[in-house]
CHARMM internal coordinates of N, CA and C (Angstrom, degrees):
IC EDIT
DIST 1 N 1 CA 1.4540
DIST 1 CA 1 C 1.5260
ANGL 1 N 1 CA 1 C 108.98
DIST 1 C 2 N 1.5125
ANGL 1 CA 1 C 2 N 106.09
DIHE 1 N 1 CA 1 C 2 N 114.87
DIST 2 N 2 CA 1.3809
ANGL 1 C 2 N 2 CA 100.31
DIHE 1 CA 1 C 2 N 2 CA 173.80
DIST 2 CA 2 C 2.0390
ANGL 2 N 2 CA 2 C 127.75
DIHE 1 C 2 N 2 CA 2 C -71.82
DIST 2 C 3 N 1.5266
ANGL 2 CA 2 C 3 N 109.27
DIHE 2 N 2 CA 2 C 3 N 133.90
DIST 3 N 3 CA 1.3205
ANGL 2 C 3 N 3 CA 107.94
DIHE 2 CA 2 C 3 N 3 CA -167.99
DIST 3 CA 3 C 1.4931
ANGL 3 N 3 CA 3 C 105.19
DIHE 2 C 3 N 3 CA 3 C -65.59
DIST 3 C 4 N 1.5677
ANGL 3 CA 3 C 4 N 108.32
DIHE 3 N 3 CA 3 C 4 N -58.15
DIST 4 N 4 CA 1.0358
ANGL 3 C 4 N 4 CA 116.76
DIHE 3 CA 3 C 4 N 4 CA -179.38
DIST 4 CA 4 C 1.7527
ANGL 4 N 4 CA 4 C 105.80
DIHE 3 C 4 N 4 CA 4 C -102.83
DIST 4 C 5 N 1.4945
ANGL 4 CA 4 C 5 N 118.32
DIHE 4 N 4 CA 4 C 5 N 145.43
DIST 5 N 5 CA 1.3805
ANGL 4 C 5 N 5 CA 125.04
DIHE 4 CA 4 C 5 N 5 CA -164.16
DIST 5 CA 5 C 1.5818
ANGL 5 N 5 CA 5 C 101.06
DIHE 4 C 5 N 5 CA 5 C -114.39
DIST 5 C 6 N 1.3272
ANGL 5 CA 5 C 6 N 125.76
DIHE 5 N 5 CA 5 C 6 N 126.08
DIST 6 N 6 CA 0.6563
ANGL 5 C 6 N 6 CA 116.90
DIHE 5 CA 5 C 6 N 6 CA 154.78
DIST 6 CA 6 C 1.8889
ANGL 6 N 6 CA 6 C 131.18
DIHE 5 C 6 N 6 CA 6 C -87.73
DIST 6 C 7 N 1.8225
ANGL 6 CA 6 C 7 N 103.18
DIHE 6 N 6 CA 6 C 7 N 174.52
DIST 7 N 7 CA 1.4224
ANGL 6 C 7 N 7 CA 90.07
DIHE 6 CA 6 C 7 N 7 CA -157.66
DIST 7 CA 7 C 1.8187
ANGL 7 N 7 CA 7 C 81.28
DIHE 6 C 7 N 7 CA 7 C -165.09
DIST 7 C 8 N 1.4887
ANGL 7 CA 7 C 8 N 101.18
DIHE 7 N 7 CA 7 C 8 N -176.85
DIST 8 N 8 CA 1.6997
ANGL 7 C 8 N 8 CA 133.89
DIHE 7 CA 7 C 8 N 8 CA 174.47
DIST 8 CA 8 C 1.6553
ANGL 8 N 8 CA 8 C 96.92
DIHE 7 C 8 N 8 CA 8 C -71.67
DIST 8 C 9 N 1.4698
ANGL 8 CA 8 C 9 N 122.84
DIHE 8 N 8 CA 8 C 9 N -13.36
DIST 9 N 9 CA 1.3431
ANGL 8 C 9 N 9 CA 98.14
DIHE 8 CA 8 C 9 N 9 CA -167.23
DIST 9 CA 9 C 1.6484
ANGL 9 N 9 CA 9 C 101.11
DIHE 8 C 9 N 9 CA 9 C -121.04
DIST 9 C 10 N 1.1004
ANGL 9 CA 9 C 10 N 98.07
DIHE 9 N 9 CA 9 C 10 N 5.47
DIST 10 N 10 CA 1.8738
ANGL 9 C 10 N 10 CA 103.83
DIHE 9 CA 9 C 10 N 10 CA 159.13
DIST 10 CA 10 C 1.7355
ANGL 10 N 10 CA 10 C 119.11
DIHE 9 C 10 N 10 CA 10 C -84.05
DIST 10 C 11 N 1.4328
ANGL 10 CA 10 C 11 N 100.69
DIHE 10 N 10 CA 10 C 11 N -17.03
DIST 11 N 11 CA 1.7117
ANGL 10 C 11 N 11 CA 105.85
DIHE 10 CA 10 C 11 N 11 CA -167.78
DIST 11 CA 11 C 1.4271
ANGL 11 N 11 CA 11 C 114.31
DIHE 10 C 11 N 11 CA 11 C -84.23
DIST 11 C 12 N 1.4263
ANGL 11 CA 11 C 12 N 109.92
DIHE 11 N 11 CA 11 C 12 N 124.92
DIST 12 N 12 CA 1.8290
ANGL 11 C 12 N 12 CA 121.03
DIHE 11 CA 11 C 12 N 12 CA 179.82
DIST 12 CA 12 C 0.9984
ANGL 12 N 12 CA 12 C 97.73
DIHE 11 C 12 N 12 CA 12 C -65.77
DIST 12 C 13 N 1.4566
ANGL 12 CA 12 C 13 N 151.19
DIHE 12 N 12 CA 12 C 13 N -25.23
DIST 13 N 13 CA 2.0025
ANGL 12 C 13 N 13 CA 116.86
DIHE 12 CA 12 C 13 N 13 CA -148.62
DIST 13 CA 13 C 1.1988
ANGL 13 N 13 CA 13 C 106.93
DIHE 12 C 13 N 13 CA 13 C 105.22
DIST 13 C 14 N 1.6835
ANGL 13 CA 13 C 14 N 123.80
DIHE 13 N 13 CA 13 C 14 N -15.24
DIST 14 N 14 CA 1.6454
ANGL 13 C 14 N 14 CA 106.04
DIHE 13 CA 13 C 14 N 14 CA -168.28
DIST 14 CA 14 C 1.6592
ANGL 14 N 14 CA 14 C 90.25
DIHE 13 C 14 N 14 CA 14 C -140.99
DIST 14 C 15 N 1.4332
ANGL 14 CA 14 C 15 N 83.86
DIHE 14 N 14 CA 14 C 15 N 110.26
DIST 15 N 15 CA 1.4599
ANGL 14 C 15 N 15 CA 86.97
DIHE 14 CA 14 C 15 N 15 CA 150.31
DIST 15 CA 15 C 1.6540
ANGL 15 N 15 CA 15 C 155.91
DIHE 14 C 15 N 15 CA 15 C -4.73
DIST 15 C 16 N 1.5113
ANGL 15 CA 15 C 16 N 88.22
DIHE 15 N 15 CA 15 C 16 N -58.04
DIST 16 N 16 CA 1.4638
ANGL 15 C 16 N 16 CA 97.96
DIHE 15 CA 15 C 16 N 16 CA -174.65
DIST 16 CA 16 C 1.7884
ANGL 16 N 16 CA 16 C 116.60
DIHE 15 C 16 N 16 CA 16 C -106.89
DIST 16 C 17 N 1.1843
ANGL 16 CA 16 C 17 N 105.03
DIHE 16 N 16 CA 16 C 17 N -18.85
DIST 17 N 17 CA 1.5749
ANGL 16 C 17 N 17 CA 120.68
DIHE 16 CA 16 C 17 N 17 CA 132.44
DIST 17 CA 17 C 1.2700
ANGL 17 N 17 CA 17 C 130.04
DIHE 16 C 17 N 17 CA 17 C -29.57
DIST 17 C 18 N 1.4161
ANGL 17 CA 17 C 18 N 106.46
DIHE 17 N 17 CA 17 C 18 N -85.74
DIST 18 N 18 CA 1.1190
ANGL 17 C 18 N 18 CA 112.74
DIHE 17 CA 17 C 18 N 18 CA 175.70
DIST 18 CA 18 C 1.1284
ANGL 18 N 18 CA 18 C 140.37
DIHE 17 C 18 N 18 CA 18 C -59.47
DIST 18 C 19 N 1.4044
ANGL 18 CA 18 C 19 N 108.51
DIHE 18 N 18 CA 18 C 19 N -15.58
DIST 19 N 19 CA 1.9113
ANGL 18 C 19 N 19 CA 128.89
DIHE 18 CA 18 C 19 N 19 CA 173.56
DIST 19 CA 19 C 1.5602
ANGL 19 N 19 CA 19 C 106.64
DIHE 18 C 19 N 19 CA 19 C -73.46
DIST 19 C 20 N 1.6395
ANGL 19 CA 19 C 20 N 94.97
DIHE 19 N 19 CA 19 C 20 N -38.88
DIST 20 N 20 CA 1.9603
ANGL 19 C 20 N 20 CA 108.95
DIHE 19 CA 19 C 20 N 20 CA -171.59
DIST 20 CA 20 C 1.7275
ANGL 20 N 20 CA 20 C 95.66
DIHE 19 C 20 N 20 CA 20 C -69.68
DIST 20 C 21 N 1.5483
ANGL 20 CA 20 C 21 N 124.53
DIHE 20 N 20 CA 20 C 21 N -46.06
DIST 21 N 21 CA 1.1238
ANGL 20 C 21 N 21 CA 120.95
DIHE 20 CA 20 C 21 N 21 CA 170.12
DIST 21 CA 21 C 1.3762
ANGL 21 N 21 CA 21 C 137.31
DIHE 20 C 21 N 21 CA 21 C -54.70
DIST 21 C 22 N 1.2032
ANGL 21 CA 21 C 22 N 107.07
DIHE 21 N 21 CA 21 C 22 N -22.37
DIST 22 N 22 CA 2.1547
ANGL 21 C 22 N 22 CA 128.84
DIHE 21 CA 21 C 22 N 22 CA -176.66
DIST 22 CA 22 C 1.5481
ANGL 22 N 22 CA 22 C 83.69
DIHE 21 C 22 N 22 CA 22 C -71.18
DIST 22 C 23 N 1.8825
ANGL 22 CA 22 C 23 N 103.92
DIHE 22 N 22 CA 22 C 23 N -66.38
DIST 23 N 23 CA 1.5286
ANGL 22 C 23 N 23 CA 88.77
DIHE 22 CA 22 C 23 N 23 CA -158.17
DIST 23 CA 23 C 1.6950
ANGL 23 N 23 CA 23 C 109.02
DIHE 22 C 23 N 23 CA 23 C -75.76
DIST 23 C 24 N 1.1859
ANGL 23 CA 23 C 24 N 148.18
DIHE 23 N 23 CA 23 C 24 N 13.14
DIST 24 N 24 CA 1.2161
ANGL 23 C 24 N 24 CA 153.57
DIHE 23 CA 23 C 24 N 24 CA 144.61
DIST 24 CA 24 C 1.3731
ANGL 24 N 24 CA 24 C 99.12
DIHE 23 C 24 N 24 CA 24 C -36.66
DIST 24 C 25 N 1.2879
ANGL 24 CA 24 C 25 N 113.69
DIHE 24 N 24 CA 24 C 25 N -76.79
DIST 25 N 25 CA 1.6773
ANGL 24 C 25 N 25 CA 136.81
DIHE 24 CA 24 C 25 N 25 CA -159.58
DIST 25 CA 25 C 1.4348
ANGL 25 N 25 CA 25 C 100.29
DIHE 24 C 25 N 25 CA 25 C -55.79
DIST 25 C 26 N 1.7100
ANGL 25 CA 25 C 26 N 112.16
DIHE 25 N 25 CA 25 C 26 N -42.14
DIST 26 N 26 CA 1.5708
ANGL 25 C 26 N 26 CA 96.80
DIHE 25 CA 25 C 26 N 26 CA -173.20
DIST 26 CA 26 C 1.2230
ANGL 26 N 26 CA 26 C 113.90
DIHE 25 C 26 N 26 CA 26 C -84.30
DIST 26 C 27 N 1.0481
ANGL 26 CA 26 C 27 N 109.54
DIHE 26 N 26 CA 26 C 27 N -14.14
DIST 27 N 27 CA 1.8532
ANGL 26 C 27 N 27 CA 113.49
DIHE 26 CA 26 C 27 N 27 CA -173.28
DIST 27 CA 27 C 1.4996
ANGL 27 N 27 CA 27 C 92.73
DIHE 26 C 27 N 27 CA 27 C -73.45
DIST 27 C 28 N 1.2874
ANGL 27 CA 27 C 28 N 127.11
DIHE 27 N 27 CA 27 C 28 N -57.46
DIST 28 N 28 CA 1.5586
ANGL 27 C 28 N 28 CA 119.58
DIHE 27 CA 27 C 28 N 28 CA 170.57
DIST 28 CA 28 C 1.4869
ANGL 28 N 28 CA 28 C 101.18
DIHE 27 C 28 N 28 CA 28 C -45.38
DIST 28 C 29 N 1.2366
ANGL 28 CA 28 C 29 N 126.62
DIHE 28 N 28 CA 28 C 29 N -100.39
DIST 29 N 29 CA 1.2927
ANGL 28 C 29 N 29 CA 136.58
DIHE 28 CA 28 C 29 N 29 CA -164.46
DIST 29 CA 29 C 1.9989
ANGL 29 N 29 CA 29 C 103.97
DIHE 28 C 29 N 29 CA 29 C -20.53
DIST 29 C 30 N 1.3765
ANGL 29 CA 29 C 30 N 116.66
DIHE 29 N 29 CA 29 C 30 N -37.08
DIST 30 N 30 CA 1.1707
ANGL 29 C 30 N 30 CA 126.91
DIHE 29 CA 29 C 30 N 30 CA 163.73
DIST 30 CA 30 C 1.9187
ANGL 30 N 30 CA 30 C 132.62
DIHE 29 C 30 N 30 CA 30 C -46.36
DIST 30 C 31 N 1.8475
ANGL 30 CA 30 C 31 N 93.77
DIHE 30 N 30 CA 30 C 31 N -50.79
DIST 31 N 31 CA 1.1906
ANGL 30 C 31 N 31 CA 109.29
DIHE 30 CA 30 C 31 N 31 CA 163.81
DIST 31 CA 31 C 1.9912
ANGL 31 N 31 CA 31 C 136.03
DIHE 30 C 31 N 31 CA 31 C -76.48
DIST 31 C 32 N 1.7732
ANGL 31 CA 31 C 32 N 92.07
DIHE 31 N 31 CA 31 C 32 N -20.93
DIST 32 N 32 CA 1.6613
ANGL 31 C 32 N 32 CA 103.79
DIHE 31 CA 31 C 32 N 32 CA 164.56
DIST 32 CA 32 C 1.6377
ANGL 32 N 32 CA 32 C 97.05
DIHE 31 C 32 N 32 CA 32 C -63.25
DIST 32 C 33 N 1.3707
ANGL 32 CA 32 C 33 N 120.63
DIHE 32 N 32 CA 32 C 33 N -79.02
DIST 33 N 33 CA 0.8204
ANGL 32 C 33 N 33 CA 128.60
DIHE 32 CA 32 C 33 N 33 CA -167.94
DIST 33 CA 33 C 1.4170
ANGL 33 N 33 CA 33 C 139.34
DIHE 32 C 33 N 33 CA 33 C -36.72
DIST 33 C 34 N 1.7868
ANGL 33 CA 33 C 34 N 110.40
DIHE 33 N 33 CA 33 C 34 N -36.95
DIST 34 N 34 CA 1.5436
ANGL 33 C 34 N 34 CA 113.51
DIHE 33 CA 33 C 34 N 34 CA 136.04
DIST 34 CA 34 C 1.4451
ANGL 34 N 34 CA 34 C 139.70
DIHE 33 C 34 N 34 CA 34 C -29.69
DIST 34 C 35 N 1.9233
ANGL 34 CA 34 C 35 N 93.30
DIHE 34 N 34 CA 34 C 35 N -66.75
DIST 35 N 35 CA 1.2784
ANGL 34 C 35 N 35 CA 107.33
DIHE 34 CA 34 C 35 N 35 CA 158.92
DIST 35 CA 35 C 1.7208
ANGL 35 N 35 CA 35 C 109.46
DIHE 34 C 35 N 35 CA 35 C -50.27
DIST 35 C 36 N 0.6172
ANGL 35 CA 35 C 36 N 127.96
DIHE 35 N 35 CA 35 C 36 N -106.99
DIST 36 N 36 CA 1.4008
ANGL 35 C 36 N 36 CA 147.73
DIHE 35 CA 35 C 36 N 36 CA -167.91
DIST 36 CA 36 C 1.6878
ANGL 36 N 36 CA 36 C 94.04
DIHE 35 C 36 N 36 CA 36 C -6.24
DIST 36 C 37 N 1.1098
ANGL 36 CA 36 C 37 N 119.60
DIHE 36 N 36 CA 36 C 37 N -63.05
DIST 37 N 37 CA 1.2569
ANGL 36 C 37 N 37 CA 137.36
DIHE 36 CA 36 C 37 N 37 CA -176.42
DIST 37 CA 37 C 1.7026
ANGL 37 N 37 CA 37 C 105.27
DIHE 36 C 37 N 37 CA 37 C -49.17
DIST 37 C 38 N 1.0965
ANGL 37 CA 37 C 38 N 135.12
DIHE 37 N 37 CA 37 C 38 N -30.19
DIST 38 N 38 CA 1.3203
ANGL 37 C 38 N 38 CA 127.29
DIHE 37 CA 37 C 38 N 38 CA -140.80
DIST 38 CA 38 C 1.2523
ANGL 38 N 38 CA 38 C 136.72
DIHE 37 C 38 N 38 CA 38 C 28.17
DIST 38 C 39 N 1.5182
ANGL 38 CA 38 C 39 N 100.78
DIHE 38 N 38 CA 38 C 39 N 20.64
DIST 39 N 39 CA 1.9103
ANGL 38 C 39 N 39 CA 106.42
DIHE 38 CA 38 C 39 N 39 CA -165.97
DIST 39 CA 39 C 1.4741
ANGL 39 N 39 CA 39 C 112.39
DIHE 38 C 39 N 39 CA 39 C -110.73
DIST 39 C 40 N 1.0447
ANGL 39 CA 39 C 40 N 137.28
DIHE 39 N 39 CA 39 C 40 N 94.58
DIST 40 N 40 CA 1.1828
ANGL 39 C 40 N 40 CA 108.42
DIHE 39 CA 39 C 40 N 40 CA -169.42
DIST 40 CA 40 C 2.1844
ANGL 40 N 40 CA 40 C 102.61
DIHE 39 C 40 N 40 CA 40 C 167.79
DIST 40 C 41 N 1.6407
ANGL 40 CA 40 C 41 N 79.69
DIHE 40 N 40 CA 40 C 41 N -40.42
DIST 41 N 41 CA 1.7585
ANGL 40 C 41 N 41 CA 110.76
DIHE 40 CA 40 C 41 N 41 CA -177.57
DIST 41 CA 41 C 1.6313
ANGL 41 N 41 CA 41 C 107.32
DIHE 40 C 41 N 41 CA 41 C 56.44
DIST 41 C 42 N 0.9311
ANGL 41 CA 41 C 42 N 113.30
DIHE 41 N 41 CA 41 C 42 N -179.50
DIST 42 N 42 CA 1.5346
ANGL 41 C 42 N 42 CA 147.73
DIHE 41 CA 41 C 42 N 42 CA 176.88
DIST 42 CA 42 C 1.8719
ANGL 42 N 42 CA 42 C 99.77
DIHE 41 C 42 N 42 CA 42 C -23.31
DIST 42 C 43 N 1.3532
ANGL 42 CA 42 C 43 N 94.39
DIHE 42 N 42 CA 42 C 43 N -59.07
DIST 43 N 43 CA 1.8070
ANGL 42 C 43 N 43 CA 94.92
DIHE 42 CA 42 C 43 N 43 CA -144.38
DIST 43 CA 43 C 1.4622
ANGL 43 N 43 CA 43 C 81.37
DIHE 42 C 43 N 43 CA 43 C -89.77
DIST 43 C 44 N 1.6150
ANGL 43 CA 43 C 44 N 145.03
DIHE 43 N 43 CA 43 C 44 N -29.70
DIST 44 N 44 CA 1.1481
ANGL 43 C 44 N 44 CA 131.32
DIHE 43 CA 43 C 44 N 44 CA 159.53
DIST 44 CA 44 C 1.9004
ANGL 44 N 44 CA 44 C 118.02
DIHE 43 C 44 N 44 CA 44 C -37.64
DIST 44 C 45 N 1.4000
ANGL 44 CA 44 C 45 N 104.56
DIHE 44 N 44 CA 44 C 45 N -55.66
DIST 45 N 45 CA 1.4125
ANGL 44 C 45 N 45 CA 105.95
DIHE 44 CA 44 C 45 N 45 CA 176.83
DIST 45 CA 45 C 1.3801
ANGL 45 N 45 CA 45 C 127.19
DIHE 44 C 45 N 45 CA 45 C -75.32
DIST 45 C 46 N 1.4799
ANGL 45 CA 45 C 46 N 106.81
DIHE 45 N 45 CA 45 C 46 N -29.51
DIST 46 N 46 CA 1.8343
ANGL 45 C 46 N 46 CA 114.57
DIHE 45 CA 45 C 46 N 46 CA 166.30
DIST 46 CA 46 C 2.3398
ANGL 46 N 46 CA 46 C 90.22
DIHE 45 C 46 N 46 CA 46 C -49.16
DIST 46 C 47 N 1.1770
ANGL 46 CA 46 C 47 N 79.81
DIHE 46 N 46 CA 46 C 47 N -65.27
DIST 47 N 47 CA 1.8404
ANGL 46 C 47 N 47 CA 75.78
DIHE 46 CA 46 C 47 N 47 CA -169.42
DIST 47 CA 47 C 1.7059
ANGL 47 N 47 CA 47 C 122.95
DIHE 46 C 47 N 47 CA 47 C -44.03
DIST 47 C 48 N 1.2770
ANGL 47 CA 47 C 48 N 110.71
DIHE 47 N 47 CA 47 C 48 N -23.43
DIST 48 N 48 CA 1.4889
ANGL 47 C 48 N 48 CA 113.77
DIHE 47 CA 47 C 48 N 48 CA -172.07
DIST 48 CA 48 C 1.3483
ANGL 48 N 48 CA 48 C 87.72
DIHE 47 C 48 N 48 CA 48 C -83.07
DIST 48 C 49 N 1.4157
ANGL 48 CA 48 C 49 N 135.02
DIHE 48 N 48 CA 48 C 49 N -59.80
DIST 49 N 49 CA 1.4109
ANGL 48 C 49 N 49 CA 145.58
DIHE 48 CA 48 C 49 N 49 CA -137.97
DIST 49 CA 49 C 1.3932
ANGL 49 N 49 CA 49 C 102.25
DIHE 48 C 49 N 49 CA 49 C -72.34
DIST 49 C 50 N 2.0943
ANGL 49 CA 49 C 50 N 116.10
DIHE 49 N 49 CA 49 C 50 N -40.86
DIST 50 N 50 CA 1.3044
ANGL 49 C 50 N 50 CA 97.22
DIHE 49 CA 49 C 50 N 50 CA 160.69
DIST 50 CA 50 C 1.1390
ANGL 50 N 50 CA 50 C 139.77
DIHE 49 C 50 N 50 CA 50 C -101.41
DIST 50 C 51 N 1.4611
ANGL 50 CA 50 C 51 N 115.76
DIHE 50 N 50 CA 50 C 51 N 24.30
DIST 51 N 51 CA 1.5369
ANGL 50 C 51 N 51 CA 139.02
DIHE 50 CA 50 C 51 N 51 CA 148.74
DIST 51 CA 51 C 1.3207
ANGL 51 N 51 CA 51 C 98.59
DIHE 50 C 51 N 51 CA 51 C -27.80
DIST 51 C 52 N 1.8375
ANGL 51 CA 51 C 52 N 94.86
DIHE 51 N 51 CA 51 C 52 N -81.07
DIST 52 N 52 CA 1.6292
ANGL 51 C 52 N 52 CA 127.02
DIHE 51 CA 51 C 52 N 52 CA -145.66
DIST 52 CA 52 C 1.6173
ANGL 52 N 52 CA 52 C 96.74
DIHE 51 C 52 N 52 CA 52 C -62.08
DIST 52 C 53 N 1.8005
ANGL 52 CA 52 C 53 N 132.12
DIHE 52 N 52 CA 52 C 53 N -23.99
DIST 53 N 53 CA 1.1343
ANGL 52 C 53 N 53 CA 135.83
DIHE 52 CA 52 C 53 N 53 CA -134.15
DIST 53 CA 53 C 2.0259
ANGL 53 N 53 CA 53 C 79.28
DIHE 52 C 53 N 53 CA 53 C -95.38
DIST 53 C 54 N 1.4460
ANGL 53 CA 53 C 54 N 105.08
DIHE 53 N 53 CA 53 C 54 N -40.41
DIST 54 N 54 CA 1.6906
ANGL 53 C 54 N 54 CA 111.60
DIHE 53 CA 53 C 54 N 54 CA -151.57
DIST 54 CA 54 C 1.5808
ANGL 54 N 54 CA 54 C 76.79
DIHE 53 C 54 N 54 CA 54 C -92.45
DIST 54 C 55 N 1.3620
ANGL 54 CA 54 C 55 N 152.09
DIHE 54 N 54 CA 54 C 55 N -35.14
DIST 55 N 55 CA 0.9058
ANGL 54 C 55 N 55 CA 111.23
DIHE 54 CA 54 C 55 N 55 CA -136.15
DIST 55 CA 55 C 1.9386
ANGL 55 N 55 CA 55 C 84.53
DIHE 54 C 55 N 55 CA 55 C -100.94
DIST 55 C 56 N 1.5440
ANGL 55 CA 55 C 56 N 131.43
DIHE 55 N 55 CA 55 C 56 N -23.12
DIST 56 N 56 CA 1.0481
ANGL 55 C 56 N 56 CA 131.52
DIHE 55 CA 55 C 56 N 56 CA 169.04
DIST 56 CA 56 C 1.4460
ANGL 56 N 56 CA 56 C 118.76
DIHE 55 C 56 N 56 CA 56 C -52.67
DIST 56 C 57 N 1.3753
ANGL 56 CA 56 C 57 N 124.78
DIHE 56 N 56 CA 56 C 57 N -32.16
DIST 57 N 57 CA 1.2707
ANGL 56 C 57 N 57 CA 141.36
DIHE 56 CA 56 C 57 N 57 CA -165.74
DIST 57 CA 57 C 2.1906
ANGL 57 N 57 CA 57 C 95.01
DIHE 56 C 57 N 57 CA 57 C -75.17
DIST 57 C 58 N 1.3631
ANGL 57 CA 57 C 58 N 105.92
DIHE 57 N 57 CA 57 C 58 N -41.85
DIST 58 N 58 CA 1.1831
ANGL 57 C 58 N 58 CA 113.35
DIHE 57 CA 57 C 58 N 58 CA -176.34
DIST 58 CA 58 C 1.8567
ANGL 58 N 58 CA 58 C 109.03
DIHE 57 C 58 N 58 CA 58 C -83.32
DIST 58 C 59 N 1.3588
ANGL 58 CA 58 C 59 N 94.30
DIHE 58 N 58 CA 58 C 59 N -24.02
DIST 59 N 59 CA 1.5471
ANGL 58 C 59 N 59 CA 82.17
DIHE 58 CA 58 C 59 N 59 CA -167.94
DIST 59 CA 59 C 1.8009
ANGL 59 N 59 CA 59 C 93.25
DIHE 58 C 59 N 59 CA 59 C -66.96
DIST 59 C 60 N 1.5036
ANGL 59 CA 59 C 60 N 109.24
DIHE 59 N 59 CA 59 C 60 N -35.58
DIST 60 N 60 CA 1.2541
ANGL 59 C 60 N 60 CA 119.55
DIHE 59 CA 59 C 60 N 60 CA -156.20
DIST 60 CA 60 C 1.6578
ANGL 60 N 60 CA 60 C 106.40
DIHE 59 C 60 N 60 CA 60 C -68.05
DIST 60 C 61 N 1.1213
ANGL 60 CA 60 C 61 N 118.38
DIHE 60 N 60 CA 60 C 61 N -40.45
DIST 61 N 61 CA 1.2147
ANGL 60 C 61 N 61 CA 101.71
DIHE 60 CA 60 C 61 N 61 CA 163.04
DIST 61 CA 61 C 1.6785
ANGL 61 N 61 CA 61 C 142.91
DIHE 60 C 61 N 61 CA 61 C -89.60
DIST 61 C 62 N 1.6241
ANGL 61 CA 61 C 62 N 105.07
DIHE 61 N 61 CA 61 C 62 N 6.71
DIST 62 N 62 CA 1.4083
ANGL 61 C 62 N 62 CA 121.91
DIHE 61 CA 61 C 62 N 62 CA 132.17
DIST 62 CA 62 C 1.4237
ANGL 62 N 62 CA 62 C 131.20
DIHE 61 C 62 N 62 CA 62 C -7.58
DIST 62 C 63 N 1.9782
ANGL 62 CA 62 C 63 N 87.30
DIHE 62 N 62 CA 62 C 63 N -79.56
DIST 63 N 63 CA 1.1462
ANGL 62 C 63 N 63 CA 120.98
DIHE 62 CA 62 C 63 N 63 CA 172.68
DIST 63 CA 63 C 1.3598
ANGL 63 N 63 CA 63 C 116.33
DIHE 62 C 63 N 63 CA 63 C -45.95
DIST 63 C 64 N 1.4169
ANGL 63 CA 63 C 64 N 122.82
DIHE 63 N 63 CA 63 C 64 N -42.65
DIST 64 N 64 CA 0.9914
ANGL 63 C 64 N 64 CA 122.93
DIHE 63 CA 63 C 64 N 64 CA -137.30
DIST 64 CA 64 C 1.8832
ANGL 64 N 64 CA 64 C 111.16
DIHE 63 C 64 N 64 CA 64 C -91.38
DIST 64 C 65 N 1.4011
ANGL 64 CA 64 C 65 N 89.81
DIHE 64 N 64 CA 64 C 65 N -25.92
DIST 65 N 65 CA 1.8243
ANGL 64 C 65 N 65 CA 125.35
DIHE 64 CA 64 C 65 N 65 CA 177.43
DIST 65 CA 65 C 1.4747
ANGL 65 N 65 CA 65 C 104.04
DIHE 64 C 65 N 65 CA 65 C -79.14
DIST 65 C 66 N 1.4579
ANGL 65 CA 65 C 66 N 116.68
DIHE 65 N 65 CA 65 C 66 N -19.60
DIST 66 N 66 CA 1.4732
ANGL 65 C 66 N 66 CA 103.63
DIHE 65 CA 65 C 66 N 66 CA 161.67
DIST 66 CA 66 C 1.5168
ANGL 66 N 66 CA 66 C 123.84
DIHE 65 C 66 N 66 CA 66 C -91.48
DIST 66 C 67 N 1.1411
ANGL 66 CA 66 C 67 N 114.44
DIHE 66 N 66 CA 66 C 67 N -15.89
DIST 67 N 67 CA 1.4881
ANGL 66 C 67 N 67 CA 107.59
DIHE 66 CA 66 C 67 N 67 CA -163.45
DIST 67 CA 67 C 1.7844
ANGL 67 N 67 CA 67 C 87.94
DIHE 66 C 67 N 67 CA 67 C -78.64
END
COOR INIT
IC SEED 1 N 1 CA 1 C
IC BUILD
């Protein structure tokens, strides 16, 4: 079950943004769902969390090459 849903009214206009943003949402929606789940334990969620940690760090400087 996704926590947060994505949709048409999360999307900036850019493409490649907005793709970096989907998978934001699922990597969260990924880590409730661990949690939520209790299945998975600790070193399952250490692994998602520094997924979400490297892959934010990259989206962010994405961002950062456009402005």
């Amino acid at each position: 079950m996704a926590y947060i849903k994505w949709g048409p009214d999360l999307e900036i206009g850019h493409s490649t943004i907005d793709y970096q943003h989907r998978t934001l949402v699922n990597r969260l929606n990924d880590l409730y769902d661990i949690k939520q789940s209790g299945k998975g334990g600790e070193v399952l969620l250490q692994v998602v969390l520094d997924e979400l940690v490297q892959y934010a760090q990259y989206h962010f400087a994405t961002e950062e090459k456009l402005m």
